[in-house]
PyMOL commands that place a pseudoatom at each C-alpha (Angstrom):
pseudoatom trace, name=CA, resn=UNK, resi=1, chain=A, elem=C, hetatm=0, pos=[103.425, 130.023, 94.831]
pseudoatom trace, name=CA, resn=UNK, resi=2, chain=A, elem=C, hetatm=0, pos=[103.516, 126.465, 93.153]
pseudoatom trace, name=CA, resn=UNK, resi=3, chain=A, elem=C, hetatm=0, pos=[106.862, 124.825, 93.191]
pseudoatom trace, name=CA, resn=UNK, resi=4, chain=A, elem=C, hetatm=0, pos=[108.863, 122.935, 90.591]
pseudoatom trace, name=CA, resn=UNK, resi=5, chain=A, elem=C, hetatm=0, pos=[111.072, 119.585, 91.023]
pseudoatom trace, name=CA, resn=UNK, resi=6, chain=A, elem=C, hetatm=0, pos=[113.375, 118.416, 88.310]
pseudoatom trace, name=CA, resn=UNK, resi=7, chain=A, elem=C, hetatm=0, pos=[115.833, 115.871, 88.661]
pseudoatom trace, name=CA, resn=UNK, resi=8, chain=A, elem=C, hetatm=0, pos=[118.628, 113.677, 87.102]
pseudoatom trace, name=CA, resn=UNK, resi=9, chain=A, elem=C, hetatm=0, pos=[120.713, 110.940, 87.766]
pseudoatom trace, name=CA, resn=UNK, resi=10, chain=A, elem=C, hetatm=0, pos=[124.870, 112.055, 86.723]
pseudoatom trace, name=CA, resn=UNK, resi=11, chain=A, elem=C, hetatm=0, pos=[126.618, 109.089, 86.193]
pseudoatom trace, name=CA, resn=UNK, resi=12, chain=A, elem=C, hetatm=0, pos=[129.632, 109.899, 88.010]
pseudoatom trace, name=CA, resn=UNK, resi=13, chain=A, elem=C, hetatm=0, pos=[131.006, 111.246, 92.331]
pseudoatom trace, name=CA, resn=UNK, resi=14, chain=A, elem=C, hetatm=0, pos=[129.361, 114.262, 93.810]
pseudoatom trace, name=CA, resn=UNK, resi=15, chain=A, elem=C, hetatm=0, pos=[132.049, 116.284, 93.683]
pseudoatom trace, name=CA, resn=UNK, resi=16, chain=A, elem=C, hetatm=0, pos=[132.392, 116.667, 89.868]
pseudoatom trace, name=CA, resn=UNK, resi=17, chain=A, elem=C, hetatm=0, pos=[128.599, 117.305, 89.557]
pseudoatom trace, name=CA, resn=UNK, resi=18, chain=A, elem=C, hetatm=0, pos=[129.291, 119.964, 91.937]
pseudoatom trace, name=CA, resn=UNK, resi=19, chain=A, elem=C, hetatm=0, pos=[132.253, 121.342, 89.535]
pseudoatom trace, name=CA, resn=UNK, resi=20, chain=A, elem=C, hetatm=0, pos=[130.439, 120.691, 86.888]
pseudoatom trace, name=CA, resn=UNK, resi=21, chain=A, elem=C, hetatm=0, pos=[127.278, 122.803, 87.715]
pseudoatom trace, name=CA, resn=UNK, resi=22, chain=A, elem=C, hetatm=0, pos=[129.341, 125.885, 89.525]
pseudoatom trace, name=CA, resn=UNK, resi=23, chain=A, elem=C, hetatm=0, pos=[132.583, 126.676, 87.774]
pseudoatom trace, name=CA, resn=UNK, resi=24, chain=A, elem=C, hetatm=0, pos=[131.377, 128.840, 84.719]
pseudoatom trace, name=CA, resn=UNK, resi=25, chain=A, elem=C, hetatm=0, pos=[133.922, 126.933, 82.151]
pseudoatom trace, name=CA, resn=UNK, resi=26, chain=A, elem=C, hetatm=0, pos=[131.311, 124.315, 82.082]
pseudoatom trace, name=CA, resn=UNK, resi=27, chain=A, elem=C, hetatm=0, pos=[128.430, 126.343, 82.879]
pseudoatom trace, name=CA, resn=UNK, resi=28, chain=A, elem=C, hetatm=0, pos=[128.897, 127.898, 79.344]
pseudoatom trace, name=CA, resn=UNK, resi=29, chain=A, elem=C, hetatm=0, pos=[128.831, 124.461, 77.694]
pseudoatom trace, name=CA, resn=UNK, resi=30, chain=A, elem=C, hetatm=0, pos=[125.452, 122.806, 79.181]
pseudoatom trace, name=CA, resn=UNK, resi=31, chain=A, elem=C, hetatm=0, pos=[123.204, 125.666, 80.400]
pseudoatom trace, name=CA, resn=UNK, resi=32, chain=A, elem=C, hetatm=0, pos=[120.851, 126.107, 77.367]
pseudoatom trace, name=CA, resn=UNK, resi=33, chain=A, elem=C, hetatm=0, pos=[117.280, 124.034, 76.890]
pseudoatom trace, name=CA, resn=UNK, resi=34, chain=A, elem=C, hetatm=0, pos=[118.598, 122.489, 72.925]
pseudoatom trace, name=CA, resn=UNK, resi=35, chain=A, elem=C, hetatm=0, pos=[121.199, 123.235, 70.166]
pseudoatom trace, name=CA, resn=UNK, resi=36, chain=A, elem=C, hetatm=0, pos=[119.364, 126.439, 69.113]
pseudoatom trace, name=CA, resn=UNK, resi=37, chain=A, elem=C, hetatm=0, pos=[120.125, 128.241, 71.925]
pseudoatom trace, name=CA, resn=UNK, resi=38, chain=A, elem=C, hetatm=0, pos=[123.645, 128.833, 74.029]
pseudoatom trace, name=CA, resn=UNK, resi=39, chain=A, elem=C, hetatm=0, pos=[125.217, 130.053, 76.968]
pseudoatom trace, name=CA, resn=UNK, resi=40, chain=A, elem=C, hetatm=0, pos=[127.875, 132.787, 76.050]
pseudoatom trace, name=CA, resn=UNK, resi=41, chain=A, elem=C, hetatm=0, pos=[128.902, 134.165, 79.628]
pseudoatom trace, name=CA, resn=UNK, resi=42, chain=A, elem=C, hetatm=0, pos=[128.476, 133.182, 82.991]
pseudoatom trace, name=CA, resn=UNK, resi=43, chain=A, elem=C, hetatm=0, pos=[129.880, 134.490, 86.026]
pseudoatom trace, name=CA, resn=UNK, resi=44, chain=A, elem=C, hetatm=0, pos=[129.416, 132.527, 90.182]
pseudoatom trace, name=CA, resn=UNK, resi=45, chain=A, elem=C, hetatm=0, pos=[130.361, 134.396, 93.064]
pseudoatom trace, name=CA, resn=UNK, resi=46, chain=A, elem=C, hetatm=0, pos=[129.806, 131.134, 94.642]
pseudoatom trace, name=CA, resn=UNK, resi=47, chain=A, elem=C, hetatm=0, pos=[128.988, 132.420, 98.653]
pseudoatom trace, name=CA, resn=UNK, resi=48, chain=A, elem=C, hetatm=0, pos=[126.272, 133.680, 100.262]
pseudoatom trace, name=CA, resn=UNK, resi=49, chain=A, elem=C, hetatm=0, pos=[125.434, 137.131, 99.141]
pseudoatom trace, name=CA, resn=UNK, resi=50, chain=A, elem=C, hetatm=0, pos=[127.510, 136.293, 95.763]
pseudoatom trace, name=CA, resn=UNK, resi=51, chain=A, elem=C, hetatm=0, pos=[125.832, 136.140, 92.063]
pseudoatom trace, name=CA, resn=UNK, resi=52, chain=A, elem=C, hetatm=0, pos=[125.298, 133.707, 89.547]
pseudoatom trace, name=CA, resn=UNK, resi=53, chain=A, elem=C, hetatm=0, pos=[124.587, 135.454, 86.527]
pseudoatom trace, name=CA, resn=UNK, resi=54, chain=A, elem=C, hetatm=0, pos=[124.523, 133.552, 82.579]
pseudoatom trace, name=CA, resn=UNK, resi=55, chain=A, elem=C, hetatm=0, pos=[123.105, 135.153, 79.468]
pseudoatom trace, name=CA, resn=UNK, resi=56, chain=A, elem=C, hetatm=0, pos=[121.189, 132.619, 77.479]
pseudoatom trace, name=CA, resn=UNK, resi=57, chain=A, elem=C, hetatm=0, pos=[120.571, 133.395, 74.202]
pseudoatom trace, name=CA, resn=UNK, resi=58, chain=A, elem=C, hetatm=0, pos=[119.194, 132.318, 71.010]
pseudoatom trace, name=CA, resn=UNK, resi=59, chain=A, elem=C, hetatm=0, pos=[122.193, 130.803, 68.208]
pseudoatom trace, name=CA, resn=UNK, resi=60, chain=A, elem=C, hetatm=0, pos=[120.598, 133.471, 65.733]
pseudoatom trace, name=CA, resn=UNK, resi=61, chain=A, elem=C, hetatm=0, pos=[120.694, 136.284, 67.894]
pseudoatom trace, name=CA, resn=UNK, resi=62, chain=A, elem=C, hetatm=0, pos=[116.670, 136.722, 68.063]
pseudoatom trace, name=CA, resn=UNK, resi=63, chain=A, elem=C, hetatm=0, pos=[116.267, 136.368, 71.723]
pseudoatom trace, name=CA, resn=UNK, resi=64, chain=A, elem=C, hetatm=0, pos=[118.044, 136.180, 75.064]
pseudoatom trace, name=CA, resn=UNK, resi=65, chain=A, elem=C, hetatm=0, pos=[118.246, 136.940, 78.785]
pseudoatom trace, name=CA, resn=UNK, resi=66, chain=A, elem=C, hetatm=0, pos=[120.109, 137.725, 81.376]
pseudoatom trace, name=CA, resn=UNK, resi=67, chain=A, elem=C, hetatm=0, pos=[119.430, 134.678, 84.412]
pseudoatom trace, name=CA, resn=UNK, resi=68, chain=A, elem=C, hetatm=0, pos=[120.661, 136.970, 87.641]
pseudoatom trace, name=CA, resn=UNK, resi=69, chain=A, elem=C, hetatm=0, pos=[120.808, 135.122, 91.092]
pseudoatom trace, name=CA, resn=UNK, resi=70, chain=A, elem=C, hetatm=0, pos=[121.800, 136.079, 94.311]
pseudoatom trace, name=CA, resn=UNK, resi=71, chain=A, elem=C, hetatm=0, pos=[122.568, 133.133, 96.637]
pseudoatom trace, name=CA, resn=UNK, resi=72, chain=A, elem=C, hetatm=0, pos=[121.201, 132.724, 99.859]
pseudoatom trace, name=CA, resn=UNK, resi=73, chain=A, elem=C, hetatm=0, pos=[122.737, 129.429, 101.346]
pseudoatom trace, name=CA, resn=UNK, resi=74, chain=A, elem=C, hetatm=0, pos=[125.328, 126.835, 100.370]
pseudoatom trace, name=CA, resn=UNK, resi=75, chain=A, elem=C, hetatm=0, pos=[126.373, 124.001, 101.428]
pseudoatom trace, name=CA, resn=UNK, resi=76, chain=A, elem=C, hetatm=0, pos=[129.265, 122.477, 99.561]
pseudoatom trace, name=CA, resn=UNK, resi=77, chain=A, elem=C, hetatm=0, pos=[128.751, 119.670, 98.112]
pseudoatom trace, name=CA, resn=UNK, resi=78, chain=A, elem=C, hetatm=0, pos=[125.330, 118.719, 99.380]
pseudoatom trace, name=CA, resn=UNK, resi=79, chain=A, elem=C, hetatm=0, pos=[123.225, 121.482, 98.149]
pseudoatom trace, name=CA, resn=UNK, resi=80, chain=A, elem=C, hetatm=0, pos=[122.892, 125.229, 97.302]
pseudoatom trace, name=CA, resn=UNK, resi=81, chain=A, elem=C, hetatm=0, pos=[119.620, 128.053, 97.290]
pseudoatom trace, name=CA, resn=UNK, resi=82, chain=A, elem=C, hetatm=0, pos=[119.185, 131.417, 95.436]
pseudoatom trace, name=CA, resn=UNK, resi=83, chain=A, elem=C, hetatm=0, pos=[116.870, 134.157, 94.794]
pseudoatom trace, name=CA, resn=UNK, resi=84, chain=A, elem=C, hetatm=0, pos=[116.039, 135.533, 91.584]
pseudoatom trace, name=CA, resn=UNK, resi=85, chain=A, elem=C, hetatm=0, pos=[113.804, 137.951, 91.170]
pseudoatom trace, name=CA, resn=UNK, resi=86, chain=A, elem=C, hetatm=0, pos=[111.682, 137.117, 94.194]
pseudoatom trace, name=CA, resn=UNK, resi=87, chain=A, elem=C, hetatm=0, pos=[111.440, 133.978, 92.847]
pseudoatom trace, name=CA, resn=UNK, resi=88, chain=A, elem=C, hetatm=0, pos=[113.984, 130.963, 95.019]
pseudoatom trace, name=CA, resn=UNK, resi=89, chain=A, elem=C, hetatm=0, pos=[115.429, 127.449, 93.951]
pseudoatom trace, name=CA, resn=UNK, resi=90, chain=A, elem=C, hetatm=0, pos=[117.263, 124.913, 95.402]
pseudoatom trace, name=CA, resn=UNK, resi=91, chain=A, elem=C, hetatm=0, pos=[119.633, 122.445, 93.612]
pseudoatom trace, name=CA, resn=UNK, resi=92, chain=A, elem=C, hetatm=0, pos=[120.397, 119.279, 96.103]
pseudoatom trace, name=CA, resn=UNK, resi=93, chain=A, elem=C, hetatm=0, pos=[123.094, 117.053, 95.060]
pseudoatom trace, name=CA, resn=UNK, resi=94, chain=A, elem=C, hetatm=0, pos=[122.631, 113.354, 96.590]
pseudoatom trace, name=CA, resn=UNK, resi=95, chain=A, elem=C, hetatm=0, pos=[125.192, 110.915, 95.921]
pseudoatom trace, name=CA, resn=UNK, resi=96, chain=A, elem=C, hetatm=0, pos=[124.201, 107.606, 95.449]
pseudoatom trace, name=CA, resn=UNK, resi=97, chain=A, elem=C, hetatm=0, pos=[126.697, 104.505, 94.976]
pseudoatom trace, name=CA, resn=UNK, resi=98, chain=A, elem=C, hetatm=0, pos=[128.854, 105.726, 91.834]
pseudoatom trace, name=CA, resn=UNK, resi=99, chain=A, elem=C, hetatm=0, pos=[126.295, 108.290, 90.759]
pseudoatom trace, name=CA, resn=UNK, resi=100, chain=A, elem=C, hetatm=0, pos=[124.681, 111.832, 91.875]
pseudoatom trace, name=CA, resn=UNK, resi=101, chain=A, elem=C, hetatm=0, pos=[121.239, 112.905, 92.009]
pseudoatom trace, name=CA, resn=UNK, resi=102, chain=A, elem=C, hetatm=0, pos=[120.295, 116.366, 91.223]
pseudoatom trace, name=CA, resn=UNK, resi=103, chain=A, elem=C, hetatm=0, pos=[117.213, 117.705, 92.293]
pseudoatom trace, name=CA, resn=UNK, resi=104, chain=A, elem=C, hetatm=0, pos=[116.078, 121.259, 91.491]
pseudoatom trace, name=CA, resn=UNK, resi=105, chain=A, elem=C, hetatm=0, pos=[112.964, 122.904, 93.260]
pseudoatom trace, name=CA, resn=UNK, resi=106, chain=A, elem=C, hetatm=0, pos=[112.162, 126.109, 92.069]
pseudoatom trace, name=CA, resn=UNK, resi=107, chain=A, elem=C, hetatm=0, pos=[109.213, 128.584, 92.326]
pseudoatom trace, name=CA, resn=UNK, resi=108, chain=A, elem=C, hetatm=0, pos=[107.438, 128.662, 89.475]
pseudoatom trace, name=CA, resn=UNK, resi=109, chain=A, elem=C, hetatm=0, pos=[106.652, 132.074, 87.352]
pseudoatom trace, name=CA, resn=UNK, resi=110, chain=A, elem=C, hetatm=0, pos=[102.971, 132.823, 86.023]
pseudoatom trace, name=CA, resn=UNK, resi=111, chain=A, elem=C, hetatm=0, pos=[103.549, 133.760, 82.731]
pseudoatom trace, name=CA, resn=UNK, resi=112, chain=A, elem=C, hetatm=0, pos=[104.116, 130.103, 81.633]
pseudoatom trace, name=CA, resn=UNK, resi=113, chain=A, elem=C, hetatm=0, pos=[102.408, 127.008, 82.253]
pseudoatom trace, name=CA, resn=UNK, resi=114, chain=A, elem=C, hetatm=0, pos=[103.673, 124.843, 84.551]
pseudoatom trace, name=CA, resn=UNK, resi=115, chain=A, elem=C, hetatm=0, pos=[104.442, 122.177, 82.150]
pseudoatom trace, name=CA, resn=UNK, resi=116, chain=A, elem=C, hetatm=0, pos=[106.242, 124.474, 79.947]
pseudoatom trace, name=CA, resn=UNK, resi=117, chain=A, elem=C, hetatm=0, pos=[108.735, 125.525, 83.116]
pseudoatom trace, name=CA, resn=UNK, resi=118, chain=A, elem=C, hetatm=0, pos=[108.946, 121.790, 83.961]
pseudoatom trace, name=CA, resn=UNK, resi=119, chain=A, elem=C, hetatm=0, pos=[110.490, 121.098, 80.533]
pseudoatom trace, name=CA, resn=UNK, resi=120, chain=A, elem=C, hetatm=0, pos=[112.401, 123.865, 80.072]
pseudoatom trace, name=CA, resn=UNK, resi=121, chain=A, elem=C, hetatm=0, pos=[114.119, 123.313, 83.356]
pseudoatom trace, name=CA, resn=UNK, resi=122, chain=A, elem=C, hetatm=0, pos=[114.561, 119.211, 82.538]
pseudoatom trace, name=CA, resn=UNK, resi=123, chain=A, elem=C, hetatm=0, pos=[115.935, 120.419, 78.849]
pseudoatom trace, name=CA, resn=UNK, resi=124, chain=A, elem=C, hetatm=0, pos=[118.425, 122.357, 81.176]
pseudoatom trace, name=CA, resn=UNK, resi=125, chain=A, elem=C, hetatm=0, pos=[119.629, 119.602, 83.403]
pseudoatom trace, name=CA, resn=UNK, resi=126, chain=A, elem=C, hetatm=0, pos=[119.059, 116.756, 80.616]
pseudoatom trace, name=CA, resn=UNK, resi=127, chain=A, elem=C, hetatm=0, pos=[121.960, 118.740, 79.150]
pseudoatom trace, name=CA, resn=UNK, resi=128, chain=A, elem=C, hetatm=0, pos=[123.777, 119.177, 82.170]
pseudoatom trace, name=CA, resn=UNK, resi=129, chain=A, elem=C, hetatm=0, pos=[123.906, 115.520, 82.861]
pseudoatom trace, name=CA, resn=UNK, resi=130, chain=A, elem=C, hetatm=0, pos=[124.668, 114.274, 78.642]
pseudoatom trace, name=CA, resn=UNK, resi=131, chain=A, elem=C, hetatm=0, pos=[128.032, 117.563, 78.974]
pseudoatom trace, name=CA, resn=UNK, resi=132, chain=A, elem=C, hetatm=0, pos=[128.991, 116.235, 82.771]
pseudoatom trace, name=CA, resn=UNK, resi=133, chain=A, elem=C, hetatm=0, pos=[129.352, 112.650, 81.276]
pseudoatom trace, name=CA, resn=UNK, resi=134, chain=A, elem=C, hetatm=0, pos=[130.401, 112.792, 78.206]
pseudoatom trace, name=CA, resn=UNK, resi=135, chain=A, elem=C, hetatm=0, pos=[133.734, 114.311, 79.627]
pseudoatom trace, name=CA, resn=UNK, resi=136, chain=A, elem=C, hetatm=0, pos=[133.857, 111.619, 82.335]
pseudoatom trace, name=CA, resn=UNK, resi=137, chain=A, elem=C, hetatm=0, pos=[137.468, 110.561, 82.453]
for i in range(1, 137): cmd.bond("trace and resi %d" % i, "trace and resi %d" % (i + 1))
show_as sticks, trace
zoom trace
C-alpha cells in the first residue's frame, strides 16, 4: 500500500497545535478541503481504543461522509496513529523554535489518484494551519 505525507508549518507552540487538531470545538471549524464544504460534528475519544469520528459534508447538502477512526497509539503532544477502515495514519507534531510542524502519513485508498489524496489532505491541513493562526492570541 503506497503511503501519503502532508505537512505544514503552524506558526505558533506545540501544545496549541495539539488543541487545535483534537478538541472537536475547533475540529468543526478547519476540517473541510475549501468553503464549499464543512464540518458539522465531530466527536475524539482521544485514547487508545477511543474514536475520532467528523461528518464532512457538502454546504448544499449534495454530498457527505462520515470519517470514523479508531486510534491505535498516542503520544501527547508528539504524535498520534489511527485506523480507519483498514486503512492507518499518523499525524507527528514537531516543534521547531516558535513554530510546529505537522506531518501526516497516511495509506493511501485506490479509488483516487494519488495526487488527488495528496491535495485533498494538504486542502485539509492548509486550513488547519490559516483557523490555528488566525486565532493566535
Amino acid at each position: 500500500m503506497d503511503k501519503i505525507t502532508v505537512k505544514a508549518k503552524i506558526s505558533t507552540d506545540r501544545q496549541k497545535v495539539w488543541d487545535y487538531y483534537t478538541k472537536p470545538e475547533h475540529i468543526t471549524k478547519w476540517n473541510f478541503a475549501n468553503d464549499d464544504w464543512c464540518c458539522p460534528t465531530a466527536t475524539n475519544d482521544l485514547k487508545v481504543g477511543g474514536r475520532y469520528i467528523t461528518r464532512m459534508e457538502a454546504k448544499d447538502g449534495s454530498f457527505g461522509f462520515n470519517f470514523d477512526a479508531t486510534y491505535t497509539e498516542i503520544n501527547r503532544p508528539q504524535n498520534f496513529s489511527y485506523e480507519f477502515g483498514g486503512r492507518f495514519a499518523t499525524i507527528e507534531f514537531k516543534e521547531l523554535s516558535g513554530e510546529t510542524e505537522v506531518i501526516i502519513t497516511f495509506d493511501a485508498e485506490t479509488e483516487n489518484s494519488i495526487d488527488l489524496q495528496r491535495k485533498g489532505w494538504q486542502a485539509i491541513l492548509d486550513n488547519f494551519k490559516q483557523y490555528t493562526e488566525a486565532n493566535n492570541p
